[in-house]
GUDRENMAR-922873 format. One record per residue: residue in three letters; residue number from 1; x, y, z of N, C-alpha, C in turn. Coordinates in steps of 0.001 Angstrom, whole numbers, plus 500000, padded with zeros to 6 digits. Example, Ala and Ser with C-alpha at 12.3 -4.5 7.8 and 13.67 -1.06 7.14 Angstrom:
2
<rofi><margu>ALA</margu><baro>1</baro><n_xx>513190</n_xx><n_yy>494310</n_yy><n_zz>507800</n_zz><ca_xx>512300</ca_xx><ca_yy>495500</ca_yy><ca_zz>507800</ca_zz><c_xx>513200</c_xx><c_yy>496700</c_yy><c_zz>507800</c_zz></rofi>
<rofi><margu>SER</margu><baro>2</baro><n_xx>512850</n_xx><n_yy>497750</n_yy><n_zz>507080</n_zz><ca_xx>513670</ca_xx><ca_yy>498940</ca_yy><ca_zz>507140</ca_zz><c_xx>512900</c_xx><c_yy>500030</c_yy><c_zz>507870</c_zz></rofi>
***
This chain:
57
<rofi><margu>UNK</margu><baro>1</baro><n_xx>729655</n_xx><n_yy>311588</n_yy><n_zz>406514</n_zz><ca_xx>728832</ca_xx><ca_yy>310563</ca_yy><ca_zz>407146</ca_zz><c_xx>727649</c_xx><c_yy>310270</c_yy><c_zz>406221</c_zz></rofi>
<rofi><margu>UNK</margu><baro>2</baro><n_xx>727385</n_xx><n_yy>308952</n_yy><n_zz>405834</n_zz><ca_xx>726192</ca_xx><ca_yy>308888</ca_yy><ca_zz>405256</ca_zz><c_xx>724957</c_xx><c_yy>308376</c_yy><c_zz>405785</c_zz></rofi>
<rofi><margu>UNK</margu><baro>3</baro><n_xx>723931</n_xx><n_yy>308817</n_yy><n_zz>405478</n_zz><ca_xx>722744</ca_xx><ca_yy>308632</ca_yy><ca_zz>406052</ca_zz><c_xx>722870</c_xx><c_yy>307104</c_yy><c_zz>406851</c_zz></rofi>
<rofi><margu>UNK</margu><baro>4</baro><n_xx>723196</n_xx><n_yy>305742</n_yy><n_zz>406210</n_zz><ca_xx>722980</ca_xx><ca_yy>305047</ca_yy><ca_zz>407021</ca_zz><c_xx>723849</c_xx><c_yy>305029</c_yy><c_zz>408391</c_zz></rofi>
<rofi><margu>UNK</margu><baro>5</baro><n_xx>725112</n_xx><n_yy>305482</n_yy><n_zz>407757</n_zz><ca_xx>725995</ca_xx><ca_yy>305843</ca_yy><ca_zz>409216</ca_zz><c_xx>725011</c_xx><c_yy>306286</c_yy><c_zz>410632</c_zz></rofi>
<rofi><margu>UNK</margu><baro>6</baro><n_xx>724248</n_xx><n_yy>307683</n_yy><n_zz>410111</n_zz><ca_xx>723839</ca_xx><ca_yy>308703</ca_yy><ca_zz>410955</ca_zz><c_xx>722377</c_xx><c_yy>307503</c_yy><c_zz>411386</c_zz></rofi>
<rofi><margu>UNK</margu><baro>7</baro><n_xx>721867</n_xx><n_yy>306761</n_yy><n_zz>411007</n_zz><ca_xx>720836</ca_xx><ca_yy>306133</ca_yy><ca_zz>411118</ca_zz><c_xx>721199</c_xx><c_yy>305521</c_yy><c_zz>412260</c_zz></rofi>
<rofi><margu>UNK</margu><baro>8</baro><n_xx>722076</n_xx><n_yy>304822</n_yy><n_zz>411853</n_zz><ca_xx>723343</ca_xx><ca_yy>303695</ca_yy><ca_zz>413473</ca_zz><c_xx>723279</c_xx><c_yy>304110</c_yy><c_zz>414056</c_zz></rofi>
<rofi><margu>UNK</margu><baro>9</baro><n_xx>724026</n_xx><n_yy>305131</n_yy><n_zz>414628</n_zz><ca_xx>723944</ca_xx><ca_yy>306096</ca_yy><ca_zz>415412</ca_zz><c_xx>722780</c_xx><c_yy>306376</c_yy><c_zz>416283</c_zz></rofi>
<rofi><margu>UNK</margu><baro>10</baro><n_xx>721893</n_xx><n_yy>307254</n_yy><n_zz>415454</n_zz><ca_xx>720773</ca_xx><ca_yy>307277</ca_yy><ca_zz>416021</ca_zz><c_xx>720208</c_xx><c_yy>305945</c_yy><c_zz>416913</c_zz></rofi>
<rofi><margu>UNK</margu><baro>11</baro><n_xx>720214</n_xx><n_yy>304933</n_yy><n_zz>416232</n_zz><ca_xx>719581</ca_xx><ca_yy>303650</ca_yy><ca_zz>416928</ca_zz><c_xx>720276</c_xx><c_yy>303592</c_yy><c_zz>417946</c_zz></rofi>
<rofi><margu>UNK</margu><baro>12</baro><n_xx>721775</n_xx><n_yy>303544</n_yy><n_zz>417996</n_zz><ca_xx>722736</ca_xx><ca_yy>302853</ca_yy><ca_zz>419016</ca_zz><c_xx>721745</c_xx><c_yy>303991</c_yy><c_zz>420646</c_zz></rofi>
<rofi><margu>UNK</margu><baro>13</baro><n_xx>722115</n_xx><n_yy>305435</n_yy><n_zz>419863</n_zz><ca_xx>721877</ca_xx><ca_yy>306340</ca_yy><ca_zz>421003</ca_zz><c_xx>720529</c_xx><c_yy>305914</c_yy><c_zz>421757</c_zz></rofi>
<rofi><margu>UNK</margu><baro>14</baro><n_xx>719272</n_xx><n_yy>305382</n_yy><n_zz>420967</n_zz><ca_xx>718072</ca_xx><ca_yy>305381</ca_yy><ca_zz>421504</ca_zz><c_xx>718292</c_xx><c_yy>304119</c_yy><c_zz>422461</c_zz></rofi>
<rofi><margu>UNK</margu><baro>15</baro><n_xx>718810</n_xx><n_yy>303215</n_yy><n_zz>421833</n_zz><ca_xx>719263</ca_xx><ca_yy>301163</ca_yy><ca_zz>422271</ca_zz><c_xx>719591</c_xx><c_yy>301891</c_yy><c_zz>423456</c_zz></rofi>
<rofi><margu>UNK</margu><baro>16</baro><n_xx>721039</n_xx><n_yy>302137</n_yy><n_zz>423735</n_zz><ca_xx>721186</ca_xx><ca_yy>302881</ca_yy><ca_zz>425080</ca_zz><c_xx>720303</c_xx><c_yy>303543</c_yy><c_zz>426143</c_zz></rofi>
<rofi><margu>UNK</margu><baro>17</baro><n_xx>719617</n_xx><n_yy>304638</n_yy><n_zz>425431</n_zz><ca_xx>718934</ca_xx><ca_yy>305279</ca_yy><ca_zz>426410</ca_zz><c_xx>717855</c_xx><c_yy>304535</c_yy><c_zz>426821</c_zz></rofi>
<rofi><margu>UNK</margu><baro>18</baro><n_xx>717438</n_xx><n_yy>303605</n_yy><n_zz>426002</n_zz><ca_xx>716238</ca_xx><ca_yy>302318</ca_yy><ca_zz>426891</ca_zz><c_xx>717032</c_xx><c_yy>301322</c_yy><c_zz>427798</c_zz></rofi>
<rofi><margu>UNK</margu><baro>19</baro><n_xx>718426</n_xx><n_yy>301037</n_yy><n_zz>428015</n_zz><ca_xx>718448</ca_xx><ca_yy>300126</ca_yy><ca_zz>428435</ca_zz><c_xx>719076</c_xx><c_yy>301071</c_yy><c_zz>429760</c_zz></rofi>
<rofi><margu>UNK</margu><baro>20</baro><n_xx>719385</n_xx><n_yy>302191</n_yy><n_zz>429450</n_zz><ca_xx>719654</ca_xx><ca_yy>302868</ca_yy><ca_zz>431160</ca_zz><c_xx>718192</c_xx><c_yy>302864</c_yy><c_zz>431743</c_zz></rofi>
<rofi><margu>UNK</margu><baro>21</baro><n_xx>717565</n_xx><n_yy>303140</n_yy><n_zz>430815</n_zz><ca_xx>715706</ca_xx><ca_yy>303408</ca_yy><ca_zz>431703</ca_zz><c_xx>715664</c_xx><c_yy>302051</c_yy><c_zz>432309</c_zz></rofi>
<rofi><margu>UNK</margu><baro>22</baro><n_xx>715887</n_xx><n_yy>300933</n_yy><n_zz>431527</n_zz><ca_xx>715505</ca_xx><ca_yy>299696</ca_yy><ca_zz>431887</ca_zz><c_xx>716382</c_xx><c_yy>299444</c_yy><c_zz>433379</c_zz></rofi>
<rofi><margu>UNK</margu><baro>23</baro><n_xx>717720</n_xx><n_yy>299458</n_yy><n_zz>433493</n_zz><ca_xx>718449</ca_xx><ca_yy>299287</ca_yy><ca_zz>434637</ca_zz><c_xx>718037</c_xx><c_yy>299995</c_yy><c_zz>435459</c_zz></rofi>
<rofi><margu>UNK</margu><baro>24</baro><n_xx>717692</n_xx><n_yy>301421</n_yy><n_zz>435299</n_zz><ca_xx>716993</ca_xx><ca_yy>302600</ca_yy><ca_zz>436605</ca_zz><c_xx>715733</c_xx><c_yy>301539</c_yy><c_zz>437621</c_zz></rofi>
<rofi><margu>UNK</margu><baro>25</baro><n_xx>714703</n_xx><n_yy>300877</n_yy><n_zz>436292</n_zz><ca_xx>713826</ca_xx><ca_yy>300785</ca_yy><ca_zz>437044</ca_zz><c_xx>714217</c_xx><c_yy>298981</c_yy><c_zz>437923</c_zz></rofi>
<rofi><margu>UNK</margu><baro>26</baro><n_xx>714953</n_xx><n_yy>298165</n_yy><n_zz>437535</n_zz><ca_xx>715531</ca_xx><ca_yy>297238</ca_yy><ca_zz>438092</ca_zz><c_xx>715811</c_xx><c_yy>297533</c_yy><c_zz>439305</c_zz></rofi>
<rofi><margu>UNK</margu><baro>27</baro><n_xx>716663</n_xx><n_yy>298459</n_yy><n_zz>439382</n_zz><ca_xx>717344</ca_xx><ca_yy>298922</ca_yy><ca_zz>440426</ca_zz><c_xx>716703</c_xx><c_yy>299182</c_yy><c_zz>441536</c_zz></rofi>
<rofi><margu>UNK</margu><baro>28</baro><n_xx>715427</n_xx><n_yy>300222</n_yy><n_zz>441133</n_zz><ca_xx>714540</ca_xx><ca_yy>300559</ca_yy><ca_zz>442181</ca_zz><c_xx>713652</c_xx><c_yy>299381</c_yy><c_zz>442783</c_zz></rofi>
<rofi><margu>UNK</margu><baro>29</baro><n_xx>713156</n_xx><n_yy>298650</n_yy><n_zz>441848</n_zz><ca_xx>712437</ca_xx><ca_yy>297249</ca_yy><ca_zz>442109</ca_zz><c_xx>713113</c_xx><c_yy>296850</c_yy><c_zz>443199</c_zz></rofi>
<rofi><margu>UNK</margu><baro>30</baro><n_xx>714529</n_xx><n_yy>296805</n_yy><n_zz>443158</n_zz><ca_xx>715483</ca_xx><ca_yy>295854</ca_yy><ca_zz>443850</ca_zz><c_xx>715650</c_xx><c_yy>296883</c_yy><c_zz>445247</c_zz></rofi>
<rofi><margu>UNK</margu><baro>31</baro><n_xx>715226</n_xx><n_yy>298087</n_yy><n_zz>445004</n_zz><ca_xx>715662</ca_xx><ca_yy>298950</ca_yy><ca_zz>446545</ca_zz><c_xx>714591</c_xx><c_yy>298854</c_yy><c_zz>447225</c_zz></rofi>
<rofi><margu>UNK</margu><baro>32</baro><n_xx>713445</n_xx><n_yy>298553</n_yy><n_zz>446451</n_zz><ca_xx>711961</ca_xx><ca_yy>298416</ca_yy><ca_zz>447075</ca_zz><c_xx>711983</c_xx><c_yy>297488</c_yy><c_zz>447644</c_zz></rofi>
<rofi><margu>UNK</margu><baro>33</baro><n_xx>712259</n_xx><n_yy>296510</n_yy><n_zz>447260</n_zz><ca_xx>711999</ca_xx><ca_yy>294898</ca_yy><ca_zz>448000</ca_zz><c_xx>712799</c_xx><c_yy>294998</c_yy><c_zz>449232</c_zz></rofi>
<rofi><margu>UNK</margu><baro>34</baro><n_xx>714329</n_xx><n_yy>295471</n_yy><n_zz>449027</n_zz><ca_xx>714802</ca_xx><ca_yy>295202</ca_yy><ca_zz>450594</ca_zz><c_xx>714453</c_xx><c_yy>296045</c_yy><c_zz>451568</c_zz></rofi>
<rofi><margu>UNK</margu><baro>35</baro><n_xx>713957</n_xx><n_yy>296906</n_yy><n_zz>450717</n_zz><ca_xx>713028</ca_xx><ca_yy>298185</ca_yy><ca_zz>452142</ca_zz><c_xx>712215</c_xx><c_yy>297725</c_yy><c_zz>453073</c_zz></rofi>
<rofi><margu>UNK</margu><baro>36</baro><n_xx>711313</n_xx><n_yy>296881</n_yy><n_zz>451911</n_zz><ca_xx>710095</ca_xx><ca_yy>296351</ca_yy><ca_zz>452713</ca_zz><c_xx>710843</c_xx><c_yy>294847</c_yy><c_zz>453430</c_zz></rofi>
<rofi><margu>UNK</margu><baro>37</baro><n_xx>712009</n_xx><n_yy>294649</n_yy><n_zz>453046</n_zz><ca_xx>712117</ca_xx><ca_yy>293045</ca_yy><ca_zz>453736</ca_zz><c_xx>712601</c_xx><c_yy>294046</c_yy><c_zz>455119</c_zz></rofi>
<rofi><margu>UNK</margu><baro>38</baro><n_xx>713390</n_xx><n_yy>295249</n_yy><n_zz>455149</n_zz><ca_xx>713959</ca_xx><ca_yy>295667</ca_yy><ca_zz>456779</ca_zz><c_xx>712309</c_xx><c_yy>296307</c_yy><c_zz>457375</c_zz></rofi>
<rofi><margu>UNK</margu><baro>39</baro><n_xx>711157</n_xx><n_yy>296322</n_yy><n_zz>456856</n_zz><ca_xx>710189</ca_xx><ca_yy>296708</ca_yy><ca_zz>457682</ca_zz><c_xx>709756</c_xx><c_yy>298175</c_yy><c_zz>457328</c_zz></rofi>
<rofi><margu>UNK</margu><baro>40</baro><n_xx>709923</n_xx><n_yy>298506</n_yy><n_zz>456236</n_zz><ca_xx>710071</ca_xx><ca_yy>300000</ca_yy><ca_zz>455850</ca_zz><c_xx>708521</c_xx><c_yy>299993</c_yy><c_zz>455727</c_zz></rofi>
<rofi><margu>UNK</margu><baro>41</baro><n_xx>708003</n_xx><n_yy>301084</n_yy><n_zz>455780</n_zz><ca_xx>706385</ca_xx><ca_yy>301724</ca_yy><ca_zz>455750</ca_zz><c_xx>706371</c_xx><c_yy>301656</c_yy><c_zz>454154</c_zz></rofi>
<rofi><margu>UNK</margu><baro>42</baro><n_xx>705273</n_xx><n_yy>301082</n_yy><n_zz>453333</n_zz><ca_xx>704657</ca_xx><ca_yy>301132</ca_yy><ca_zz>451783</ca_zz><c_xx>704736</c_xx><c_yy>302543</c_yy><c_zz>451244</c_zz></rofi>
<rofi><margu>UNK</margu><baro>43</baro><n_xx>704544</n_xx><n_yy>303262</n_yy><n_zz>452102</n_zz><ca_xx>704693</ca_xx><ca_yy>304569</ca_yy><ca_zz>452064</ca_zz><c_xx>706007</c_xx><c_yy>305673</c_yy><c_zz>451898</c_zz></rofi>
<rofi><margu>UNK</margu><baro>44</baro><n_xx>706558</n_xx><n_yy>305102</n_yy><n_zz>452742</n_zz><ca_xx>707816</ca_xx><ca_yy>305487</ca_yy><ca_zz>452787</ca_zz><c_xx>708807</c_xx><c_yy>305194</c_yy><c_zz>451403</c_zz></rofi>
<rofi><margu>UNK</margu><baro>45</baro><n_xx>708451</n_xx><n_yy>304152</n_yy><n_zz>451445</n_zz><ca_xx>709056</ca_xx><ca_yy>303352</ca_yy><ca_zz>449816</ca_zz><c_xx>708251</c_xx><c_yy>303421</c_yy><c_zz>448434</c_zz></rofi>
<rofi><margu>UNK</margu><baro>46</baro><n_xx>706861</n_xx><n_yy>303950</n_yy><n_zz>448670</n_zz><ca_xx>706233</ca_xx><ca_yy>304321</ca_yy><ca_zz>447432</ca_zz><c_xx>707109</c_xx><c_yy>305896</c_yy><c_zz>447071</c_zz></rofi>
<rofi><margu>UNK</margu><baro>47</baro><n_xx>706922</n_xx><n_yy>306394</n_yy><n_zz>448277</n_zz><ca_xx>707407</ca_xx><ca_yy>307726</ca_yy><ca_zz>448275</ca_zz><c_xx>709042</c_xx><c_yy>307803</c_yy><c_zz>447772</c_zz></rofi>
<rofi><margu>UNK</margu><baro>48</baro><n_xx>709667</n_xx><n_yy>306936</n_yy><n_zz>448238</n_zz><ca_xx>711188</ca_xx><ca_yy>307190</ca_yy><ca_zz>447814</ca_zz><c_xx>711523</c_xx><c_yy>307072</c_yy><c_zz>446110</c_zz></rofi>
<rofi><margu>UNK</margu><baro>49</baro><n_xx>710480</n_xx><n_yy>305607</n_yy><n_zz>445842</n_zz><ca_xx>710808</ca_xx><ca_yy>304528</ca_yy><ca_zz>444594</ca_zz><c_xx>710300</c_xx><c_yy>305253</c_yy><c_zz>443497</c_zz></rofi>
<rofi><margu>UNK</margu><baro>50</baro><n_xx>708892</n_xx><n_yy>305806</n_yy><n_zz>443902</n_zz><ca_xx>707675</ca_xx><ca_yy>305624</ca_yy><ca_zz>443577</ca_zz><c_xx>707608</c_xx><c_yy>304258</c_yy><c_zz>442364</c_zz></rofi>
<rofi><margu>UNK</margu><baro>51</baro><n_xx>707491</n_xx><n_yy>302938</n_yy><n_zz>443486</n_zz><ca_xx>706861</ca_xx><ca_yy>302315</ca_yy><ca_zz>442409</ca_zz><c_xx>705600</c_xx><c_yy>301750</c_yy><c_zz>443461</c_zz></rofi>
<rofi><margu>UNK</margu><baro>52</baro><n_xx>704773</n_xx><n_yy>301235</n_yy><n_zz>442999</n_zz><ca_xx>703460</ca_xx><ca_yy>300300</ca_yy><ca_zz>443503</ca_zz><c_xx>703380</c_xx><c_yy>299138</c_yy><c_zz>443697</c_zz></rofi>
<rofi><margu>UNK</margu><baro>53</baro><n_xx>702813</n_xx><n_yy>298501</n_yy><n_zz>444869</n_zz><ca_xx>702651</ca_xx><ca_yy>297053</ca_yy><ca_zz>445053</ca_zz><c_xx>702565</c_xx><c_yy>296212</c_yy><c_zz>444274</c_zz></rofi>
<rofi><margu>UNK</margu><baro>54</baro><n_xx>701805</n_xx><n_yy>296553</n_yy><n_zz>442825</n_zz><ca_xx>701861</ca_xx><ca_yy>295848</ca_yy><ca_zz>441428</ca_zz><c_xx>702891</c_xx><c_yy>295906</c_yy><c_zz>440788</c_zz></rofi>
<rofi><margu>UNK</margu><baro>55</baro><n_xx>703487</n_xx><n_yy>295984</n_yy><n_zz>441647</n_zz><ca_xx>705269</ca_xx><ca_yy>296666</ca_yy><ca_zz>440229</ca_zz><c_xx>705911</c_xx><c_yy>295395</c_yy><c_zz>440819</c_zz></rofi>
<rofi><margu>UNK</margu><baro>56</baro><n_xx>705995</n_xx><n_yy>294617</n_yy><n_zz>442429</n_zz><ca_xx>706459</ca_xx><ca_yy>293757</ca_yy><ca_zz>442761</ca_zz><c_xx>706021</c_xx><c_yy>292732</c_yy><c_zz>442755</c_zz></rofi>
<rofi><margu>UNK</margu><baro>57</baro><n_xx>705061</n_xx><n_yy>292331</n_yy><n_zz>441921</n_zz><ca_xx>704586</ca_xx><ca_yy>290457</ca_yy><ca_zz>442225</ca_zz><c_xx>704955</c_xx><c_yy>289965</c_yy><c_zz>441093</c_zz></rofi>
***
């Protein structure tokens, strides 16, 4: 393998692991909002998500 091979690699692995972080926090955004659209307590859903009222506007 030569260095630039192992370089690819490396990138591909990091590219990936940001774009699962990125979908994780989508996801939660998206579990937050319908929490609060069925009436769920801020609390309840800070606590589950943990994300913050500023995370949704």
């Amino acid at each position: 393998m030569t260095i630039a091979d192992a370089l690819r690699l490396e990138g591909r692995a990091k590219g990936k692991a940001e774009g699962i972080d990125e979908g994780i926090s989508i996801s939660k955004l998206e579990d937050a909002r319908k929490m609060l659209e069925h009436g769920i307590a801020w609390t309840v859903v800070t606590d589950i998500t943990r994300i913050k009222p500023e995370d949704l506007a």
